[in-house]
gemmi code that builds the backbone of each chain (N, CA, C; Angstrom):
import gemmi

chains = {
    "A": [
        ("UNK", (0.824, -1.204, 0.000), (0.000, 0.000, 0.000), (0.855, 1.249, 0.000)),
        ("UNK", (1.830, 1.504, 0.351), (3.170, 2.309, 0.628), (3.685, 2.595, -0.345)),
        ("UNK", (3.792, 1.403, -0.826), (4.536, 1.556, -2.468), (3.604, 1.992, -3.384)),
        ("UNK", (2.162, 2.121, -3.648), (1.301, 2.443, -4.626), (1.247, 4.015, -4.516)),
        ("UNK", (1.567, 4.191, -3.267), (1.152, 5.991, -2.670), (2.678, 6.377, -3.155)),
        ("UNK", (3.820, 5.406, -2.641), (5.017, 5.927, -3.203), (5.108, 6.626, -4.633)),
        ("UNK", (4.227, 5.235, -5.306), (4.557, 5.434, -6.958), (3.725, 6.817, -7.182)),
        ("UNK", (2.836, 6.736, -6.727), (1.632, 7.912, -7.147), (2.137, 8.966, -7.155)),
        ("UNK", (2.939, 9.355, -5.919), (3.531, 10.477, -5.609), (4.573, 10.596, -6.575)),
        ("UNK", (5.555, 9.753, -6.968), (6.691, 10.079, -7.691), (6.162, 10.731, -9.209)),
        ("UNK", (4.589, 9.898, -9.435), (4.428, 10.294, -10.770), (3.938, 11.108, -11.057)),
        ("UNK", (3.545, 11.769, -9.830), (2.906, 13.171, -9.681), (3.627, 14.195, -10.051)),
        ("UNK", (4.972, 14.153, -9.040), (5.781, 14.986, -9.228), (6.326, 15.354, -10.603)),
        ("UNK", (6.596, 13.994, -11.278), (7.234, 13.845, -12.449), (6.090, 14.610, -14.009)),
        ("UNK", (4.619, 14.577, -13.543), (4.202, 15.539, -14.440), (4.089, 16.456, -14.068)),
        ("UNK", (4.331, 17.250, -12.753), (4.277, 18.201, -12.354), (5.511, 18.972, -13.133)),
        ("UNK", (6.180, 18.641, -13.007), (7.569, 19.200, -13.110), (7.665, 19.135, -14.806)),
        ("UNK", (7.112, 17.950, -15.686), (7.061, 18.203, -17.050), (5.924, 19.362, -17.670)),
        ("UNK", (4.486, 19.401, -16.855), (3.916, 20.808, -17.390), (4.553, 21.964, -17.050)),
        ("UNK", (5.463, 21.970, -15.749), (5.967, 23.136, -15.646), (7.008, 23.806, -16.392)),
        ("UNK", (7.506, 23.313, -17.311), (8.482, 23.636, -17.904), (7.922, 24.071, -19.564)),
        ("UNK", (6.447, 23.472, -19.955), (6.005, 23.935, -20.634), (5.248, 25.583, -21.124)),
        ("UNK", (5.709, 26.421, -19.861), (5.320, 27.757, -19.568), (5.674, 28.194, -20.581)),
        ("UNK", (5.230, 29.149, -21.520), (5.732, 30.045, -22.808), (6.794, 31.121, -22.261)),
        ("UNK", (6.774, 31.903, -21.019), (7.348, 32.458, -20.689), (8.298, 32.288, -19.553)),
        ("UNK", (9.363, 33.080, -19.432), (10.552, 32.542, -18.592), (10.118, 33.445, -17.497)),
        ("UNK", (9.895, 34.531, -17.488), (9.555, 35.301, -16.066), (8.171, 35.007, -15.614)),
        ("UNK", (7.251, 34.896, -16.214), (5.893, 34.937, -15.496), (5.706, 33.779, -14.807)),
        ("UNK", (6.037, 32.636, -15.187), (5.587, 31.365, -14.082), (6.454, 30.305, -14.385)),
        ("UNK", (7.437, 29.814, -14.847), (7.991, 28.536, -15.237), (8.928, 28.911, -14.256)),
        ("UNK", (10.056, 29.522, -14.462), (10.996, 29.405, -12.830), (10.156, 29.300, -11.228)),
        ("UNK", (8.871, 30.187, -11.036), (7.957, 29.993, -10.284), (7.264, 28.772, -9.990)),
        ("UNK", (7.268, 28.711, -11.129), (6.429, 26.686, -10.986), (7.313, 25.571, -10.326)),
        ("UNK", (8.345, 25.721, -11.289), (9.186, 24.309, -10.901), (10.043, 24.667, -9.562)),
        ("UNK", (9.994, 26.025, -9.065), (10.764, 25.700, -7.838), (9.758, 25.885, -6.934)),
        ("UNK", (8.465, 26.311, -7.007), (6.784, 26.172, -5.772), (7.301, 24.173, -6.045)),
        ("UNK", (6.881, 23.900, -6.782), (6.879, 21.948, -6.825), (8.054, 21.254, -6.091)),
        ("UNK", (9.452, 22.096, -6.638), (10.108, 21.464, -5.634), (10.399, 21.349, -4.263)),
        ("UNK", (10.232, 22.576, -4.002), (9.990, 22.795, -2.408), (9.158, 22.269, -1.664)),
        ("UNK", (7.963, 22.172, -2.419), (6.338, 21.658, -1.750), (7.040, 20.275, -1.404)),
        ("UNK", (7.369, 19.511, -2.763), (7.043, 18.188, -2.235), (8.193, 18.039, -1.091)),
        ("UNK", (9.554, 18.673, -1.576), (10.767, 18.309, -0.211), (10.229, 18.409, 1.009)),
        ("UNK", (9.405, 19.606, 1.769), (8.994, 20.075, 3.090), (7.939, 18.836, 3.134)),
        ("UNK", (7.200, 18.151, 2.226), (6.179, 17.099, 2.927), (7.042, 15.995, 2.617)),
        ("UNK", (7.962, 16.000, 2.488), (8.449, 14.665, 2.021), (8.629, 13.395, 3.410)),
        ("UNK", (8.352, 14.371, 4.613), (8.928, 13.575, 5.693), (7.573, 12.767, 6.305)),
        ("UNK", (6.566, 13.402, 5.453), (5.063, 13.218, 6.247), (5.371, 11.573, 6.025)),
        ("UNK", (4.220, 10.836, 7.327), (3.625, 9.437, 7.695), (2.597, 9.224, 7.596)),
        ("UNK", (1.964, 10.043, 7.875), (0.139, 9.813, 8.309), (-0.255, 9.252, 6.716)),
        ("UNK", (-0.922, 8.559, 6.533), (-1.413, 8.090, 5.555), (-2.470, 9.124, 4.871)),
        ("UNK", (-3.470, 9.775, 6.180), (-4.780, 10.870, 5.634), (-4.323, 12.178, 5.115)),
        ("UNK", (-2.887, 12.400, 5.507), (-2.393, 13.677, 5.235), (-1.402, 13.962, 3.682)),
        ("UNK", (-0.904, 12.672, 3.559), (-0.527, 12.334, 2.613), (-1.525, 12.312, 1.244)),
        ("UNK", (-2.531, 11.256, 1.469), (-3.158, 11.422, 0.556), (-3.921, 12.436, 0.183)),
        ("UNK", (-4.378, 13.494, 1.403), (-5.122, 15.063, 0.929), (-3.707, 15.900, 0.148)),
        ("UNK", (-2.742, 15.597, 0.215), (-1.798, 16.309, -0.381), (-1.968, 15.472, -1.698)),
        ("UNK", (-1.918, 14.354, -1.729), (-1.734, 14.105, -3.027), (-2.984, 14.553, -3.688)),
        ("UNK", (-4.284, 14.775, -3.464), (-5.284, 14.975, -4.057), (-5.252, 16.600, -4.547)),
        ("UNK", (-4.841, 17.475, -3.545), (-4.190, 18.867, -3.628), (-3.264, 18.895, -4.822)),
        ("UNK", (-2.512, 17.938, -4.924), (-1.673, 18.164, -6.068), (-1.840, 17.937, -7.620)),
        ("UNK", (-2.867, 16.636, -7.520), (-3.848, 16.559, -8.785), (-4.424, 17.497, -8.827)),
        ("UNK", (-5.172, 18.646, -8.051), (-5.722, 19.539, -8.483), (-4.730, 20.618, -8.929)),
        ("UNK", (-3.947, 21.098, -8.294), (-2.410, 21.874, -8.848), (-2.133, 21.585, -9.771)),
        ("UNK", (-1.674, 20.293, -10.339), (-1.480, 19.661, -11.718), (-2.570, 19.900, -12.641)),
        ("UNK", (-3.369, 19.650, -12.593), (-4.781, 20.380, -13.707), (-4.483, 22.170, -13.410)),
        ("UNK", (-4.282, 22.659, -12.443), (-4.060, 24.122, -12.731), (-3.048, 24.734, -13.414)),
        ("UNK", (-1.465, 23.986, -13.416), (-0.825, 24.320, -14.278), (-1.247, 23.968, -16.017)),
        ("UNK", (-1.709, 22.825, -16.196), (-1.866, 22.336, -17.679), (-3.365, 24.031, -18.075)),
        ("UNK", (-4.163, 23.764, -17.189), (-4.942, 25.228, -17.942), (-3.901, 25.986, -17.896)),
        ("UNK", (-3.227, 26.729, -17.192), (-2.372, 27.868, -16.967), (-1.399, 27.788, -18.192)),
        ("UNK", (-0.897, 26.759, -18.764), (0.061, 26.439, -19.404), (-0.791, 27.010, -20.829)),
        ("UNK", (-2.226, 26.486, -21.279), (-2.928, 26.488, -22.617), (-3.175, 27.915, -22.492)),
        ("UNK", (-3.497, 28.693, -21.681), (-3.712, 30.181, -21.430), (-2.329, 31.039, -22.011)),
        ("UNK", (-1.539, 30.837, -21.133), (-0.192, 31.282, -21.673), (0.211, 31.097, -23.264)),
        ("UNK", (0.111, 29.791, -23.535), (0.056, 29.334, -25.351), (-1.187, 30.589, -26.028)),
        ("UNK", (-2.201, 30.724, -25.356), (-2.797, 31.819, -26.170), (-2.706, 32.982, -26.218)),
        ("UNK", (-2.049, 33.630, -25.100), (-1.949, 34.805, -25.187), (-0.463, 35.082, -24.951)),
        ("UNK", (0.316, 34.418, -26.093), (1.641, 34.696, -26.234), (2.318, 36.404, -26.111)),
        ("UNK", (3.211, 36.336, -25.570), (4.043, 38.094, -25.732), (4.947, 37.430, -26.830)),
        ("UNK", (5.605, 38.523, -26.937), (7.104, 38.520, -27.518), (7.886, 38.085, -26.770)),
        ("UNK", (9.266, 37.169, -27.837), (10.206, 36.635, -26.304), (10.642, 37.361, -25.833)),
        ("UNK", (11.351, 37.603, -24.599), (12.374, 38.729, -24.297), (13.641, 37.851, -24.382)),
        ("UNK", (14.649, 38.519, -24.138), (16.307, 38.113, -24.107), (16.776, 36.238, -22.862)),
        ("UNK", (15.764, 36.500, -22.150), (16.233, 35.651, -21.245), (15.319, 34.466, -22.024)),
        ("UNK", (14.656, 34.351, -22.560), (13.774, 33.160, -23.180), (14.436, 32.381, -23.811)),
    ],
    "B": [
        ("UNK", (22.801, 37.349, -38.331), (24.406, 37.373, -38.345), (24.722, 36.527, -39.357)),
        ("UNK", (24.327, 34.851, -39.080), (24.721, 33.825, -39.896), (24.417, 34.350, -40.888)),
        ("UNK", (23.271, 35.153, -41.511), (23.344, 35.212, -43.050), (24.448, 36.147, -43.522)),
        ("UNK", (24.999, 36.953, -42.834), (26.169, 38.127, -43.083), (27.077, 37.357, -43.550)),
        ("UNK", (27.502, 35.955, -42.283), (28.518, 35.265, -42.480), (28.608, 34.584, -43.673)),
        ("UNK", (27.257, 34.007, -43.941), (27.461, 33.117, -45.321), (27.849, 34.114, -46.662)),
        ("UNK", (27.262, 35.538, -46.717), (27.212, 36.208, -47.497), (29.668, 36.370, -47.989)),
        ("UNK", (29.103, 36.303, -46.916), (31.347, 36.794, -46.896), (31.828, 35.634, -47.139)),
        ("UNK", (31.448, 34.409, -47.055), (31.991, 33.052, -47.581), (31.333, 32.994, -48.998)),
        ("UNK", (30.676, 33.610, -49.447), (30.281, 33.307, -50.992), (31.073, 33.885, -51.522)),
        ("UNK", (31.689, 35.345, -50.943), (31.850, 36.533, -51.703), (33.096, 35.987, -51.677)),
        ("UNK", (33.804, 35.814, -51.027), (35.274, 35.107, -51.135), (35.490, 34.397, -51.985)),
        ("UNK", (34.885, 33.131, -52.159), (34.802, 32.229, -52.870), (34.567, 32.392, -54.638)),
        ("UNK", (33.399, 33.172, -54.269), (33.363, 33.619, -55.892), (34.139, 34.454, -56.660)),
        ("UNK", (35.204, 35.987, -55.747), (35.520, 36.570, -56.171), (36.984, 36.084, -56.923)),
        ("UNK", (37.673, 34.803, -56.738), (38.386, 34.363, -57.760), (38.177, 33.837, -59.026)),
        ("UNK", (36.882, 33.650, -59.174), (36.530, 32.765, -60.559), (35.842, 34.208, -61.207)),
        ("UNK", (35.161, 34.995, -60.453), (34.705, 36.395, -60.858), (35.253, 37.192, -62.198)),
        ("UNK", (36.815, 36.900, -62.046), (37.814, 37.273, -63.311), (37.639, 36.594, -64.546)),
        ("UNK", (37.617, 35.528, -64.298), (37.477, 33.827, -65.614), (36.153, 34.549, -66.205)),
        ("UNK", (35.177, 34.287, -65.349), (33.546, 34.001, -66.336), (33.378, 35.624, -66.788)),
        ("UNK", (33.195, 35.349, -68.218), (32.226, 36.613, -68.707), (31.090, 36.905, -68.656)),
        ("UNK", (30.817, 38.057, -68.649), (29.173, 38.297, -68.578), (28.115, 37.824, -69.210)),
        ("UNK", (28.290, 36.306, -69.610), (27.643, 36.376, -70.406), (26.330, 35.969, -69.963)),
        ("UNK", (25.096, 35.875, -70.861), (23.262, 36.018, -71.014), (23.164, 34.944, -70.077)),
        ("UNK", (23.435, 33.326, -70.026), (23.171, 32.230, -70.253), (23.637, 32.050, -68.454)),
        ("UNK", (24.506, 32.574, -68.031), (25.451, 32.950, -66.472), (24.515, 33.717, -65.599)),
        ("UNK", (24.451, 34.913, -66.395), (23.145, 35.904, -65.637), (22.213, 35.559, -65.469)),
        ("UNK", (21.333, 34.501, -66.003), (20.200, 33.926, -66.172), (20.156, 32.841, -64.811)),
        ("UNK", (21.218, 32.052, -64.895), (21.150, 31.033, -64.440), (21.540, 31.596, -62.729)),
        ("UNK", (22.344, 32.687, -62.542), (22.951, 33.408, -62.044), (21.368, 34.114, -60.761)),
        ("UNK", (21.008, 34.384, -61.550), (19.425, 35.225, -61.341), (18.748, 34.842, -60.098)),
        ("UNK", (18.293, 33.316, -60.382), (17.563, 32.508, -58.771), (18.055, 32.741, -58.132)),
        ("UNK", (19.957, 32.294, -57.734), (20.510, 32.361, -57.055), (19.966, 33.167, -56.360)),
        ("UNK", (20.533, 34.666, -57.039), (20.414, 35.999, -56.314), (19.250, 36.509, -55.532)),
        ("UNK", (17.770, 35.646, -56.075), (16.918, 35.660, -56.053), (16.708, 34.662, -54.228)),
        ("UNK", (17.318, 33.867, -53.998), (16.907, 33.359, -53.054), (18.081, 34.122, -52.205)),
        ("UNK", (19.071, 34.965, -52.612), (19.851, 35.324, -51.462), (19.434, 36.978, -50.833)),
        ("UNK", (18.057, 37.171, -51.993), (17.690, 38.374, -51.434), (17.420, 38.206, -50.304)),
        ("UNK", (16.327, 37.580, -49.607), (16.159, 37.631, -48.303), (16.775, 37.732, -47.401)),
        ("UNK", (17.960, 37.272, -47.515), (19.178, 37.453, -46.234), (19.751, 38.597, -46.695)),
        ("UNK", (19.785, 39.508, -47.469), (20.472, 40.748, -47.200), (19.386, 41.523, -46.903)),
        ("UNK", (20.233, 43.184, -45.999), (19.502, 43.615, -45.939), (19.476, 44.917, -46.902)),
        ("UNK", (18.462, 45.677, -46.486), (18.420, 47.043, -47.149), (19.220, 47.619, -48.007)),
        ("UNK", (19.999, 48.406, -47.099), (21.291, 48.541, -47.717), (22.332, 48.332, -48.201)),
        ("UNK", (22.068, 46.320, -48.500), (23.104, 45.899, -49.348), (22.716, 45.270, -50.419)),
        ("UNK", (22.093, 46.233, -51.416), (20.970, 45.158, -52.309), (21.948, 44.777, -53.471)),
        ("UNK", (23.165, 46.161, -53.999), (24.296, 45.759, -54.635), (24.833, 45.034, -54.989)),
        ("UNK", (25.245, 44.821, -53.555), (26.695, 44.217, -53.602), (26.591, 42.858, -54.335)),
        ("UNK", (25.508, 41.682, -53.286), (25.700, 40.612, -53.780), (25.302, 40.120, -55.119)),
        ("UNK", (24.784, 40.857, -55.393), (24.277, 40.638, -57.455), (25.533, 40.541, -57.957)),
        ("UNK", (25.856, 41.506, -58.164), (27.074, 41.648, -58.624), (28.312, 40.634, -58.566)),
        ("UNK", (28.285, 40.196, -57.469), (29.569, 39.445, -56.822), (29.019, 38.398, -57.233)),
        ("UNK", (28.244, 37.683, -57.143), (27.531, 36.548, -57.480), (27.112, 35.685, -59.472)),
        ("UNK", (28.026, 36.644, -59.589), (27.985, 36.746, -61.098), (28.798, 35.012, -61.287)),
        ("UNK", (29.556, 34.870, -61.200), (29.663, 33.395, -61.599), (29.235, 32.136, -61.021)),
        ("UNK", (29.149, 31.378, -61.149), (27.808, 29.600, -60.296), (28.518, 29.407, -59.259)),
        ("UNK", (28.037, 29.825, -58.205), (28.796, 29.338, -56.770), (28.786, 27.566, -56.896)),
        ("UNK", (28.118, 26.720, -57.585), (28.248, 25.344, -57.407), (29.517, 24.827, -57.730)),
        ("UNK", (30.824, 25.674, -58.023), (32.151, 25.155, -58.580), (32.415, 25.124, -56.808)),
        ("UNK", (32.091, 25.443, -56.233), (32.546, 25.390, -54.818), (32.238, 24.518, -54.217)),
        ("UNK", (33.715, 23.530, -53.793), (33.585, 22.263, -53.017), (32.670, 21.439, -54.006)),
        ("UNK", (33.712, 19.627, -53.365), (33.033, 18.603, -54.421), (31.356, 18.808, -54.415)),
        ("UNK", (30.995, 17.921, -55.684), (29.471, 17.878, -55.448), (28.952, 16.759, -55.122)),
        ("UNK", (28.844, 17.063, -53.943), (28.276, 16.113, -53.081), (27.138, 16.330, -51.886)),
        ("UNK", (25.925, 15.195, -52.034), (25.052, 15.439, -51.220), (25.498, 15.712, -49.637)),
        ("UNK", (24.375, 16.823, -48.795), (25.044, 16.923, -47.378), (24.104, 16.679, -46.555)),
        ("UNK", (23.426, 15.526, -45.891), (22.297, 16.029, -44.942), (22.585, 15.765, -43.952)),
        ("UNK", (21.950, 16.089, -43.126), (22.001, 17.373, -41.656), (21.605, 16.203, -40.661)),
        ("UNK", (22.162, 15.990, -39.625), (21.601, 14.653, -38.858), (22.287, 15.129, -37.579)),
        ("UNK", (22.338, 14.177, -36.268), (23.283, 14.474, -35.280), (23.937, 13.789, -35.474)),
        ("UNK", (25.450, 13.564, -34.280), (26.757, 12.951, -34.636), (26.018, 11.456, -34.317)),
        ("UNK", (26.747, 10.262, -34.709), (26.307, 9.052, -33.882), (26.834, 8.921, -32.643)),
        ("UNK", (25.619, 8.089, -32.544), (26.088, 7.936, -30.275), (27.009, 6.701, -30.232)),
        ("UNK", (28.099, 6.478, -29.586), (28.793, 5.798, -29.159), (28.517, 5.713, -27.526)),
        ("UNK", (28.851, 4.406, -27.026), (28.969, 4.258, -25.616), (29.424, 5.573, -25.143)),
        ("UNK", (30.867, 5.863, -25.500), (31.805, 6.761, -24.982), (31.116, 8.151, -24.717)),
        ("UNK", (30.473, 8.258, -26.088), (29.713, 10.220, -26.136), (28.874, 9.808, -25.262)),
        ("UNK", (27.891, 8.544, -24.941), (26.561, 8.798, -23.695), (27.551, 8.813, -22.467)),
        ("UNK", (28.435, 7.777, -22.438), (28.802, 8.505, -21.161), (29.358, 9.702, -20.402)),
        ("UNK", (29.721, 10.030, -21.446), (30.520, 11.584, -21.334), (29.257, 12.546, -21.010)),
        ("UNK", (28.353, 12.137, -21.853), (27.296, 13.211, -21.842), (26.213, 13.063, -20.593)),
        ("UNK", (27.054, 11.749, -20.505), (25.909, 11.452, -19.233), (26.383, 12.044, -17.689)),
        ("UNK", (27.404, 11.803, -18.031), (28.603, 12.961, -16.478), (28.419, 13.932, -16.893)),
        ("UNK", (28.489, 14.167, -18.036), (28.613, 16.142, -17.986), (27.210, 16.462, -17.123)),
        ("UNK", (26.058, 15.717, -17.758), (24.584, 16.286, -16.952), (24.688, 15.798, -15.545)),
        ("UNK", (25.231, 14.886, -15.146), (25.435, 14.672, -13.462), (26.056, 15.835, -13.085)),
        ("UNK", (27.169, 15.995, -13.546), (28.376, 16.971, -12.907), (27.410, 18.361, -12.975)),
        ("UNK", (26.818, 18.685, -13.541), (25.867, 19.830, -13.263), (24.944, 20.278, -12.631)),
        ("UNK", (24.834, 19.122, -12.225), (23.350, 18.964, -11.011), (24.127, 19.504, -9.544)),
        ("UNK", (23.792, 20.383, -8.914), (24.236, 20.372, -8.097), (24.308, 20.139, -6.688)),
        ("UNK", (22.956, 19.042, -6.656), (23.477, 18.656, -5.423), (24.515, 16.685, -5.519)),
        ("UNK", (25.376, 17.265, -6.864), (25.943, 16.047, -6.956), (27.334, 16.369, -6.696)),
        ("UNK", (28.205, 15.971, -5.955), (30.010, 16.282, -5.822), (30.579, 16.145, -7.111)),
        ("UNK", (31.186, 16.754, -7.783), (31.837, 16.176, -8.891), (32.913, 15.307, -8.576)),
        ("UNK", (33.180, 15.576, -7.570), (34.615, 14.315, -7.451), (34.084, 13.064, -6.816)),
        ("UNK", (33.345, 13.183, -6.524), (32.707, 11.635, -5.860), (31.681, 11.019, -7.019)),
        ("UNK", (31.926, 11.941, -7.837), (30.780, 11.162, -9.423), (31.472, 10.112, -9.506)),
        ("UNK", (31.367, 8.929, -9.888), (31.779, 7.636, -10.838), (30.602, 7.037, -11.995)),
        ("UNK", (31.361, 6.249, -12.177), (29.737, 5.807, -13.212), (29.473, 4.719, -12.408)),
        ("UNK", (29.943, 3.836, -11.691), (28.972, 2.890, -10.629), (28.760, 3.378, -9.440)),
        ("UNK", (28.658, 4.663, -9.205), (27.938, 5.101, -7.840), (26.617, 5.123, -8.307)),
        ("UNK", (26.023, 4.739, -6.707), (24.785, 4.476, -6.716), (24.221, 6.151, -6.408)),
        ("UNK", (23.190, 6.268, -6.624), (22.507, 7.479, -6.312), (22.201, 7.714, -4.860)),
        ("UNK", (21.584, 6.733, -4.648), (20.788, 6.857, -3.088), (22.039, 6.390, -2.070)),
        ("UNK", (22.891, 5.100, -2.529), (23.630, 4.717, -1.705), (24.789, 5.949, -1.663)),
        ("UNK", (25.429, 5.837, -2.265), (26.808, 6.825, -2.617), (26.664, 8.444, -2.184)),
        ("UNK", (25.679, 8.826, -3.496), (25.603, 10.014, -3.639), (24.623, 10.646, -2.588)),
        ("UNK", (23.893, 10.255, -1.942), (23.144, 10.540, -1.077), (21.962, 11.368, -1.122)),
        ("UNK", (21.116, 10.980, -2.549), (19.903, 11.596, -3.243), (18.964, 10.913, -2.784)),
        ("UNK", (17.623, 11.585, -2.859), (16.987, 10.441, -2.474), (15.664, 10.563, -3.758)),
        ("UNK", (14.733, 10.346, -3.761), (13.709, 9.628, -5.190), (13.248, 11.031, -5.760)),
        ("UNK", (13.420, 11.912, -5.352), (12.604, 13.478, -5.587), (13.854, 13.731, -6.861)),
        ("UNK", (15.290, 13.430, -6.368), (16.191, 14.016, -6.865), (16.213, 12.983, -8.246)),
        ("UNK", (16.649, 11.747, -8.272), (16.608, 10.867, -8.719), (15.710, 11.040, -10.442)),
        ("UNK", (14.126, 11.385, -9.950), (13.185, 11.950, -10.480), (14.094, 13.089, -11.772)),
        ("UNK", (14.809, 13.992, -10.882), (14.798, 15.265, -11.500), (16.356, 14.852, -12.485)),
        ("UNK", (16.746, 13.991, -12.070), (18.006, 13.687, -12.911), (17.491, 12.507, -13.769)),
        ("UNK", (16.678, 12.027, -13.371), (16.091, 11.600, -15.012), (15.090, 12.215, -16.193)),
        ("UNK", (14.762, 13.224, -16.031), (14.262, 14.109, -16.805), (15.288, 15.074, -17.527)),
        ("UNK", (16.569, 15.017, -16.225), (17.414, 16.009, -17.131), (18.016, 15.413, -18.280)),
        ("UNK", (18.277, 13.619, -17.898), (18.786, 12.694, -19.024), (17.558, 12.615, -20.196)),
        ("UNK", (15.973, 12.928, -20.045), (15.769, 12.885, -21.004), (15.931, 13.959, -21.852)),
        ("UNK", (15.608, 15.087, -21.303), (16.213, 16.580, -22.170), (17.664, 16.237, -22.737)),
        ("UNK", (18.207, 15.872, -22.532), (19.787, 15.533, -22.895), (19.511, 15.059, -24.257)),
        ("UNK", (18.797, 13.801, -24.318), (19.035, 13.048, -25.351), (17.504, 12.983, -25.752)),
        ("UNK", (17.188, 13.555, -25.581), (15.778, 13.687, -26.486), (14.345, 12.708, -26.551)),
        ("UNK", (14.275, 11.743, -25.762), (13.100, 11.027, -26.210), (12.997, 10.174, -24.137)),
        ("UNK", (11.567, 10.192, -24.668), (11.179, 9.878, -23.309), (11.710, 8.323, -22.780)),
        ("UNK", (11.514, 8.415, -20.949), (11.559, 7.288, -20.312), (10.445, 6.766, -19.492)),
        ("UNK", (9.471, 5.808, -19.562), (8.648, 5.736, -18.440), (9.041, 5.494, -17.785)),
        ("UNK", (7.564, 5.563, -16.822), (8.052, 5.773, -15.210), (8.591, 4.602, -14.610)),
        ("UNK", (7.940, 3.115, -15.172), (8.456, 2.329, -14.628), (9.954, 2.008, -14.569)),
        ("UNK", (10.015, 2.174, -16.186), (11.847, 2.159, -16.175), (12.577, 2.847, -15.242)),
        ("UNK", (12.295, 3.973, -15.134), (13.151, 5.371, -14.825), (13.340, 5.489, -13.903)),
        ("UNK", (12.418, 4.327, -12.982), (12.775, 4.482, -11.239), (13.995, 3.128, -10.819)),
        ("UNK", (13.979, 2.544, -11.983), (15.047, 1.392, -11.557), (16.062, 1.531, -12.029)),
        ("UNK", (16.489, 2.989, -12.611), (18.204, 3.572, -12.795), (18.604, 4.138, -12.372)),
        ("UNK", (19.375, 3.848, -11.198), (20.183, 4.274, -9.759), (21.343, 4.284, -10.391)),
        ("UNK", (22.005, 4.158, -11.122), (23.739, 4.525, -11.199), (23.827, 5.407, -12.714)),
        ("UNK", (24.806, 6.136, -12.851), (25.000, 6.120, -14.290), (25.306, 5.372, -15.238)),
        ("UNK", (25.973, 3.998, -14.874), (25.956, 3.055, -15.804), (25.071, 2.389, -16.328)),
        ("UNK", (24.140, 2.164, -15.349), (22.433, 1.527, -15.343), (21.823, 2.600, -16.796)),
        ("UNK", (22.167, 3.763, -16.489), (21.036, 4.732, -17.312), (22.257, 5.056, -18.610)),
        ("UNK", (23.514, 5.097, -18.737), (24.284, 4.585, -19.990), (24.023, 3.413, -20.982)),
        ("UNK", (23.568, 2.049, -19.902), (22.932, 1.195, -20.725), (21.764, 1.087, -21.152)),
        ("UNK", (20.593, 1.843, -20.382), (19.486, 2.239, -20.829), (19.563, 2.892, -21.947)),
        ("UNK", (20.251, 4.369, -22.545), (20.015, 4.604, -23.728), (20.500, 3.513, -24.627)),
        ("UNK", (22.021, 3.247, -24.340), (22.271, 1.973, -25.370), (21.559, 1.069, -25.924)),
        ("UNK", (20.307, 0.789, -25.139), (19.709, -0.335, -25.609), (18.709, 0.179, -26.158)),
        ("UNK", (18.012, 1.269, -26.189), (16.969, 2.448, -26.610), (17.527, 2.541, -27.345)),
        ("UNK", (18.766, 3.063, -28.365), (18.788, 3.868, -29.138), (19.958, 2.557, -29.970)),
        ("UNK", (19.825, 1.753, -29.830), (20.782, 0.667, -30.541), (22.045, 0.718, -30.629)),
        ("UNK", (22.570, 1.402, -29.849), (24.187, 1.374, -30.180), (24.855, 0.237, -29.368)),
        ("UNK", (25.787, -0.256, -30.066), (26.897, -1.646, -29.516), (27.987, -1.192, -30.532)),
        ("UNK", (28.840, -1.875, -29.736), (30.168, -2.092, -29.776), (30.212, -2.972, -30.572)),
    ],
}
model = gemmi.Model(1)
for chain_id, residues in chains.items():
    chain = gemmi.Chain(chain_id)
    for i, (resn, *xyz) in enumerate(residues, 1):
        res = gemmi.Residue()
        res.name, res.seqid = resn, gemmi.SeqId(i, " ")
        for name, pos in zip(("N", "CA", "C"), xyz):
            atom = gemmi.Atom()
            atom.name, atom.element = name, gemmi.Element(name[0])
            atom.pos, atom.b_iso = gemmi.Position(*pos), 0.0
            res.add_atom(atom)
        chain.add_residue(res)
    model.add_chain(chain)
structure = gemmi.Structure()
structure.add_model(model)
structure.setup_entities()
């Protein structure tokens, strides 16, 4: 049961971290994204409780659907690149 | 820029044979497309020059031979190289305690978050995805050296 929540979590992270990099822009949210994800999961990384764990993981499926809209939003209302892009 | 550059490697090139060919109808003609596809890369103010210079068949330049565009081939040697260079960059990895049979978790002292993030950087590296199942059972760099090897067919 440990290991299914393990996997869940790892694969969470792992699309977390692949929509985040899909940001069109370099200042508005992609450095923002992928380092909010990494931090989040390091600081819970120590959690046990099984109920707390899994409301995080459910929190994070919902986070994960907020970046993928956030991501198609950004694709539509493209700027110009700037220098750091 | 690059088109400036190519423009000064034509102009070089052509301006020795420039003397040989005469003006003639049949040169200018053929001469013409050329110029015609090198408009776009100049700009404004150099609409001149390259007509002119371009007056004899840049195709006397270098054998004729087909060139297409590919990446280098992968050898063991380039994944592994390429595979330390992306370790050695990560930084919560020592570069001097890198090997290619250190373990991640044992050795290096990463634990699955990190693991995670250094296999995504190996797929950006080399271009094509890993699932998840695979990707959690390559703990060393040699493990994930032989993983592309066997992905991407290269042997010795």
């Amino acid at each position: 049961m440990a290991a299914a929540v393990r996997s869940q979590v790892i694969s969470l992270y792992r699309m977390m971290l692949t929509e985040s990099k899909k940001f069109p822009s370099y200042n508005y949210s992609r450095t923002y994204a992928l380092r909010r994800v990494r931090d989040a999961f390091r600081a819970n990384g120590a959690l046990e409780d099984p109920r707390a764990v899994e409301r995080l993981v459910v929190e994070g499926q919902q986070t994960l659907a907020l970046i993928k809209r956030q991501v198609s939003i950004g694709r539509m209302y493209a700027t110009q690149k700037s220098v750091v892009d | 820029m690059a088109a400036r550059v190519l423009q000064q490697c034509v102009r070089t090139l052509a301006r020795p044979s420039l003397r040989l060919s005469s003006g003639n109808a049949a040169v200018r003609a053929a001469v013409a497309p050329s110029a015609a596809v090198h408009r776009p890369l100049t700009f404004a103010a150099d609409t001149r020059g390259p007509r002119l210079l371009l007056r004899s068949r840049v195709p006397s330049v270098g054998v004729l031979c087909r060139q297409y565009g590919d990446l280098p081939p992968l050898t063991l040697e380039t994944i592994k190289d390429r595979v330390l260079y992306v370790l050695k960059l990560y930084d919560k990895i020592n570069p001097e305690k890198l090997q290619t049979t250190s373990h991640f978790m044992k050795d290096l002292g990463l634990d699955s978050l990190d693991q995670v993030e250094i296999i995504m950087a190996m797929e950006d590296e080399f271009g094509f995805e890993i699932p998840d199942g695979e990707a959690e059972k390559l703990m060393s760099p040699e493990e994930i050296v032989q993983y592309i090897a066997d992905k991407k067919d290269v042997y010795e």
